[in-house]
C-alpha positions in Angstrom: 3.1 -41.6 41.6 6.7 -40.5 40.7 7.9 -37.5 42.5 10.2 -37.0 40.1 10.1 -34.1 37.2 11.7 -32.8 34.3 12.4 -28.8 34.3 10.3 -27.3 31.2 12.1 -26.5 28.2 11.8 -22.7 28.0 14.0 -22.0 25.3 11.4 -21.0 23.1 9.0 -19.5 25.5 9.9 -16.0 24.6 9.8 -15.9 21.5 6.9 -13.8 19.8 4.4 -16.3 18.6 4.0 -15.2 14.3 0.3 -15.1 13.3 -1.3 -15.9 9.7 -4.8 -14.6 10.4 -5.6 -11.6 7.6 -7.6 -10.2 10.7 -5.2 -9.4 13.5 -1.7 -9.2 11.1 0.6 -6.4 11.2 4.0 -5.4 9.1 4.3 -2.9 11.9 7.8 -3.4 13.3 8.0 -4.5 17.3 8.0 -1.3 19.0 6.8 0.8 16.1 4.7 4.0 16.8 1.2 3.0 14.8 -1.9 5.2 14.4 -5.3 3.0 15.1 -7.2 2.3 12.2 -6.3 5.8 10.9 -8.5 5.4 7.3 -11.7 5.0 9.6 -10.9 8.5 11.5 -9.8 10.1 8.0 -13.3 9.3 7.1 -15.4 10.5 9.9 -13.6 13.9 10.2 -13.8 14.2 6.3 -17.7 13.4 6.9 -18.1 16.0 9.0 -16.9 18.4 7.2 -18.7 17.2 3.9 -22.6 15.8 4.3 -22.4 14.2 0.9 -20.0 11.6 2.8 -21.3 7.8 3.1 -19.7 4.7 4.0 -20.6 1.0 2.3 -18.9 -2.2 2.4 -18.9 -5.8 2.0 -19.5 -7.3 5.2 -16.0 -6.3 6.2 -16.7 -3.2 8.0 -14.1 -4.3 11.1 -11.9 -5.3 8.9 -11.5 -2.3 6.9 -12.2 0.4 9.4 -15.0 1.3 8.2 -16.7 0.1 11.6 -15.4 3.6 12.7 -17.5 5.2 10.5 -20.4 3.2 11.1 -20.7 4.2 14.4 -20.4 8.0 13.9 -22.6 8.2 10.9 -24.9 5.0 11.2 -27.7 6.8 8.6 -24.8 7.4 6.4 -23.6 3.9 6.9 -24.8 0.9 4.3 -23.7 -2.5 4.8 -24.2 -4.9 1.3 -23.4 -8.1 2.7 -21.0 -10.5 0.3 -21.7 -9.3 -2.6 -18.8 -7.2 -4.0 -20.3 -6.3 -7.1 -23.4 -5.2 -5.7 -21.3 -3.2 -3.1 -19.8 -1.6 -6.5 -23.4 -0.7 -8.1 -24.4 0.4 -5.2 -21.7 3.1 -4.5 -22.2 3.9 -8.4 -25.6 4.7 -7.8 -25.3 7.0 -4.8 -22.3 8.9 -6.6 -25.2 9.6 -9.7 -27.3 11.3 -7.0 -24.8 13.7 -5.3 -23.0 11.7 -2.7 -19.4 10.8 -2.3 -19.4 7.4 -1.6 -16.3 4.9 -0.1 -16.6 1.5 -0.2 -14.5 -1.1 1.2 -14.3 -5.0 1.0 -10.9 -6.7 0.1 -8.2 -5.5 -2.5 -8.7 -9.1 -4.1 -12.6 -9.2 -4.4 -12.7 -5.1 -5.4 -10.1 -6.0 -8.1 -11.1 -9.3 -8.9 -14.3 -10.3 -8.6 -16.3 -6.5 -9.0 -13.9 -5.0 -11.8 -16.4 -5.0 -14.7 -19.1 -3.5 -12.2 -16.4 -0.9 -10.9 -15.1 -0.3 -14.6 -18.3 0.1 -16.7 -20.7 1.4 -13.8 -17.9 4.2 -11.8 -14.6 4.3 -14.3 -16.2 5.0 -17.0 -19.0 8.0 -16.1 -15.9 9.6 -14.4 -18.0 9.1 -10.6 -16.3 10.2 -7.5 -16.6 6.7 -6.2 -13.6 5.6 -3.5 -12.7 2.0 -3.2 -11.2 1.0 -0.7 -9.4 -2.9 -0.8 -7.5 -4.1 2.2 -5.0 -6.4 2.7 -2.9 -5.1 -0.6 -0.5 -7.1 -1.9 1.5 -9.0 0.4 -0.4 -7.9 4.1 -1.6 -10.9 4.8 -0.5 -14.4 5.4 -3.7 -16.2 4.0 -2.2 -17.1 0.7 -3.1 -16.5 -2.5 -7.1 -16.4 -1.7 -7.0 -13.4 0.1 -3.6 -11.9 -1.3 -4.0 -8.9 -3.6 -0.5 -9.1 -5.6 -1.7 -8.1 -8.6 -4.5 -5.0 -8.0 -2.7 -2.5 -9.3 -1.4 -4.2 -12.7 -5.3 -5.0 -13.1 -6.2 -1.3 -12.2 -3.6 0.8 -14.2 -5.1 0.0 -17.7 -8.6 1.4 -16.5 -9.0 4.9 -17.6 -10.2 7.5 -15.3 -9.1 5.7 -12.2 -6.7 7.1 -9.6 -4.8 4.4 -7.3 -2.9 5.9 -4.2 -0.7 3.5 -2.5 -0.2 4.5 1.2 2.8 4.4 3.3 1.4 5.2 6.3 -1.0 6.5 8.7 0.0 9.9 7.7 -0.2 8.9 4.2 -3.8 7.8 4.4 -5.6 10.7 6.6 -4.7 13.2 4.9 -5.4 11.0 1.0 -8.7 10.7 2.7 -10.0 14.6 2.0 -8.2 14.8 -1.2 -9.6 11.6 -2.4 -13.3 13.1 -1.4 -12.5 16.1 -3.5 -11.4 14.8 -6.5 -14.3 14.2 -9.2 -13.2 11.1 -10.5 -13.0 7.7 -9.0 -10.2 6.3 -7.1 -8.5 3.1 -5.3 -7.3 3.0 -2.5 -4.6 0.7 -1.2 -6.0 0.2 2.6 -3.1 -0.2 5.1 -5.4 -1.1 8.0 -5.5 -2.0 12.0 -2.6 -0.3 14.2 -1.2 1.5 11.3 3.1 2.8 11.2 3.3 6.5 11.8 6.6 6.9 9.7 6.3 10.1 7.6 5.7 12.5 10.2 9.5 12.4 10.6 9.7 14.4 7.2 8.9 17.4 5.8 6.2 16.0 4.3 2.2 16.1 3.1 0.5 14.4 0.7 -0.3 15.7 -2.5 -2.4 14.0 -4.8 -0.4 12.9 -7.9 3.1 14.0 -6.5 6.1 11.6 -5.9 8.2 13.4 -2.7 12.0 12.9 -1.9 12.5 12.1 1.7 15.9 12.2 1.8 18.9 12.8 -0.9 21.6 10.4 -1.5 24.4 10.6 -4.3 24.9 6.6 -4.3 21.6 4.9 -4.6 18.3 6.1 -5.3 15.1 4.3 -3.9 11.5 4.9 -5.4 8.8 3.2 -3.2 5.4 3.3 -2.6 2.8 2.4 -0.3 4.6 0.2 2.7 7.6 -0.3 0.9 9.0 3.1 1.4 8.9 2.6 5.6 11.4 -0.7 4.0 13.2 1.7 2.0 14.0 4.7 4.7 15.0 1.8 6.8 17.1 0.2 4.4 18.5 3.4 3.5 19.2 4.0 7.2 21.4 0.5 7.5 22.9 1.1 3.6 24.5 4.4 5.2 26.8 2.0 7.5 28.2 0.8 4.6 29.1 4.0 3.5 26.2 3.7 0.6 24.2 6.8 0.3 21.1 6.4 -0.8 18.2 8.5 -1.6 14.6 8.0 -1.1 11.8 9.0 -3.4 8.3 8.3 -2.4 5.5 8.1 -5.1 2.0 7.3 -3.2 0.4 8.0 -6.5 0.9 5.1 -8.7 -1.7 6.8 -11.5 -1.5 9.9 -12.5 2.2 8.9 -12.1 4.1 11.9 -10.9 6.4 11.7 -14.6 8.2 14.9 -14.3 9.4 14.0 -10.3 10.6 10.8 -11.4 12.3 12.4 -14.4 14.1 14.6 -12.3 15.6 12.1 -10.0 16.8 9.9 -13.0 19.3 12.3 -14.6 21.6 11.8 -11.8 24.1 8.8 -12.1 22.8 6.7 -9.4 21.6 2.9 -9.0 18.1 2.9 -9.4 15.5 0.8 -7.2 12.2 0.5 -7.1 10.3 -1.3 -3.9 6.9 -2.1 -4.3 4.7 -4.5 -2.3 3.3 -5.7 -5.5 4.1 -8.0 -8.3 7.2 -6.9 -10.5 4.4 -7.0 -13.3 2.3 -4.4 -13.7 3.2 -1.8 -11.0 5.5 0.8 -10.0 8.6 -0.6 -11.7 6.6 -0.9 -14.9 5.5 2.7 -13.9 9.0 4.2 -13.8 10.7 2.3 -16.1 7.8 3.6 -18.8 9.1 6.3 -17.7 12.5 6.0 -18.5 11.8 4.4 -21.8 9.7 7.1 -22.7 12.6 9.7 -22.1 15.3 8.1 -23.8 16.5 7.5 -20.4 19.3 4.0 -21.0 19.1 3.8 -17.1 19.0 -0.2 -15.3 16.3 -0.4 -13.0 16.8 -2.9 -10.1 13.1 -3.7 -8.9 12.3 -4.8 -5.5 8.4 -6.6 -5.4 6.9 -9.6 -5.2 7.4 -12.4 -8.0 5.1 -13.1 -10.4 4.0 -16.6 -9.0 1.2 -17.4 -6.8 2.9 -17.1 -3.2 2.5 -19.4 0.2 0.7 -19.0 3.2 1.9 -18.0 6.5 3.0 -15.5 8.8 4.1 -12.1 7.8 7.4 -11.6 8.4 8.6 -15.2 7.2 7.2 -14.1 3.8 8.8 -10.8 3.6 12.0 -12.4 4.2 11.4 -15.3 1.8 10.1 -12.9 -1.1 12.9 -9.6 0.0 10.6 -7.5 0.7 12.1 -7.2 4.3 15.1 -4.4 5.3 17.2 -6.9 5.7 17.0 -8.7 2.0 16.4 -4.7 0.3 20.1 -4.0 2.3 21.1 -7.4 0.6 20.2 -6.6 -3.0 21.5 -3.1 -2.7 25.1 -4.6 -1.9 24.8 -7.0 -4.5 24.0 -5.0 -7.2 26.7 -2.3 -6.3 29.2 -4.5 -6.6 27.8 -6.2 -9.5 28.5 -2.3 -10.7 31.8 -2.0 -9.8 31.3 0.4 -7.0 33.3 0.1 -3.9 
């Protein structure tokens, strides 16, 4: 036997090892204050307060939080197995009788597979019905199987229904309440897991069907939703090195769209940019530049989203970079299209 070895190469031995799994991924930076699985919580203490609470989903209870709930409320608690459009009946059928149901399963099976059930049977009686889909838009790195890109562009055309699109764990506990207090149905874009705490930084709450400033900025103005404005108060953060003041405007309400917020912020003489973590088609840039249109408005609108193409498979931060939805590629267009402008 030879006596004689090799040192290991431990160049790489450091480095993080990037996961795909839909389960256990996070876009939570390294380091990152996060709020565990905050929706779950949001729901128990909104249950407490409100008997007519109950939880279903489609066997994806851990992986929507709703486990949380199932263990303070197990009577209150109905599992429907794989079956997404029973889930949807279901939850429509408990609303008829008093109750305020929630019910989670993926953003791509509540928007895909169950959107007759949720239109016809929830949407259109006006219920107070709450779906909950996970993994929105580009959350996980399972590819286009389990990658919601287009949920809200398929959602915004059905009347009645309200879609939030959370920031952050702040975002969704206090959406929670609201969203069990407001008569008519509702989606829910579930950030879920070890959640970012970001917009406790801010003066800041929720508001049902309001878009928020977070910060003013004479330069650049960003309007974001759901993780996208954590991106864009980051980006904003980095821009500001560059001597770029930028503005962020945070719109967690993608319908009712807050028109007369948005409105406001467009009569100054700023670059405009939308960030959404969503397809450019169909979702907040469509929102605000309907918007525009609507007003006369002869403002560009840059948008920042995902394209409209079926996208790969792997792990999360590769594909933000590859697609710009990462601070780093936002900071990037933002240059670009400044000095496309002209400005200095």
């Amino acid at each position: 036997m030879s006596t004689t070895s090799e040192a290991p190469d431990t160049t790489t031995a450091t480095k993080p090892k990037l996961k795909t799994s839909a389960m256990i991924a996070s876009f939570a930076d390294p380091g990152q204050r996060t709020a565990p699985a905050p929706f779950g919580h949001a729901l128990v203490a909104a249950a407490e307060a409100d008997p007519r609470i109950v939880g279903l989903t489609a066997d994806l209870g851990k992986y929507t939080d709703m486990h949380v709930f199932a263990k303070a409320f197990p009577d209150r608690f109905f599992q429907m197995g794989m079956a997404e459009q029973l889930l949807i009946g279901a939850a429509a059928g408990m609303a008829e009788t008093g109750m305020i149901p929630f019910a989670s399963t993926y953003a791509v099976f509540a928007a895909r597979r169950a959107y007759d059930f949720l239109c016809l049977d929830i949407a259109e009686p006006n219920l107070n019905v709450n779906v909950v889909g996970g993994l929105p838009g580009l959350t996980t790195g399972y590819g286009p199987s389990h990658q919601a890109t287009e949920d809200m562009a398929i959602f915004r055309g059905m009347p009645n229904l309200t879609i939030i699109d959370p920031c952050d764990s702040v975002d969704i506990e206090q959406a929670v309440p609201q969203l069990a207090a407001s008569p008519g149905p509702s989606y829910l874009r579930l950030l879920r897991g070890n959640v970012p705490t970001v917009l406790d930084e801010y003066d800041y709450t929720f508001e049902l069907g309001k878009a928020k400033q977070l910060r003013p900025g004479t330069d650049v103005l960003f309007i974001s939703s759901g993780l996208m404005t954590m991106r864009a108060l980051q980006a904003a953060e980095q821009l500001a090195a560059h001597h770029v003041d930028v503005a962020v405007v945070h719109s967690p309400t993608i319908k009712p769209f807050d028109t007369t917020t948005i409105l406001d912020e467009l009569q100054q003489d700023r670059l405009v940019v939308t960030l959404e973590n969503h397809t450019e088609v169909g979702g907040l840039f469509e929102a605000v530049a309907g918007v525009a249109v609507r007003a006369g408005s002869g403002r560009r609108i840059v948008p920042v989203a995902l394209p409209d193409r079926f996208l790969d498979a792997g792990a999360l931060p590769t594909l933000h970079e590859r697609y710009g939805l990462s601070t780093n590629r936002i900071v990037q267009r933002v240059l670009a299209e400044l000095s496309r402008d002209g400005a200095p």
